[in-house]
C-alpha positions in Angstrom: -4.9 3.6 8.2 -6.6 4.1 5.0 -4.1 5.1 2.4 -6.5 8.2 0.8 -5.7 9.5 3.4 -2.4 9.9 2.2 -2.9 10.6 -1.4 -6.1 11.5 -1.2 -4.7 15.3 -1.9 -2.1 14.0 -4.5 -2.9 15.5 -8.0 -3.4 11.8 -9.8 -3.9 11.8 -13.8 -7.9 10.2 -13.8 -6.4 7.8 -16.5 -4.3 6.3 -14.2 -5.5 2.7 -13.5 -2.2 1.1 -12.8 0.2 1.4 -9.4 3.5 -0.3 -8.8 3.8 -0.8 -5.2 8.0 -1.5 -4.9 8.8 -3.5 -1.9 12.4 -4.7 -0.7 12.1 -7.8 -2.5 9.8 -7.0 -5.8 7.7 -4.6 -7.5 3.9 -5.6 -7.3 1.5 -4.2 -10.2 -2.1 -3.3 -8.6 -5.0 -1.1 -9.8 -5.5 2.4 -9.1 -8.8 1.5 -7.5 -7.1 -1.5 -4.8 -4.4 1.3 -4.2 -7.5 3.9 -3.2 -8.9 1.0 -1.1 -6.4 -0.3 0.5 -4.9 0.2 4.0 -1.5 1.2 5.5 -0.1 -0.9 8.7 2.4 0.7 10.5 2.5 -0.7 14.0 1.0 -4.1 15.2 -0.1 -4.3 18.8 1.0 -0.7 19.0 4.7 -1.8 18.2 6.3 0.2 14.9 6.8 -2.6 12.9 10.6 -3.0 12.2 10.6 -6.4 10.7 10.2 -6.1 7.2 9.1 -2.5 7.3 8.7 0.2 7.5 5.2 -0.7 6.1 2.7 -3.2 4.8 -0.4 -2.7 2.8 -3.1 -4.4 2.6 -5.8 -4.5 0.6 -9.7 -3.0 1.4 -11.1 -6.6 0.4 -9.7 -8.1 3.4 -8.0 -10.7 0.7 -4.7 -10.5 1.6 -4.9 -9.8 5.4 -3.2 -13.2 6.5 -0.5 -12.6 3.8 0.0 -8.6 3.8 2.4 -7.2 1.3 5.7 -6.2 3.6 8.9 -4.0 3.5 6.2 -1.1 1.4 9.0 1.0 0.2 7.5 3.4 -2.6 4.2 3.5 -4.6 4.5 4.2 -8.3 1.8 5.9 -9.7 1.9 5.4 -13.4 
């Protein structure tokens, strides 16, 4: 699921150009731009993931689709 669709009404400042995307193991630093891209996975094979969820993003590039960033927690707009 793209992920404008779920900030795509959020009120971001158009400065913004950085996103912390906090994870249950790290904080990863992306642009605003790979966050507006990017994708939201919540189920695989129609199955909720569970397993390091609740969900993983991936970017629009396609770049990290064999390595997806797990256990999304919270996105930090800065």
């Amino acid at each position: 699921m793209p992920i404008y669709d779920f900030i795509g009404n959020a009120e971001i400042n158009e400065e913004t150009e950085s996103v912390q995307l906090e994870t249950s193991e790290e904080v990863i630093d992306i642009t605003i731009d790979q966050l507006n891209s990017g994708l939201l996975l919540f189920s695989i094979e129609g199955k909720q993931i569970k397993e390091n969820g609740p969900a993983y993003f991936l970017f629009g590039d396609g770049s990290n689709q064999e390595a997806p960033i797990k256990g999304l927690k919270v996105i930090h707009i800065l």
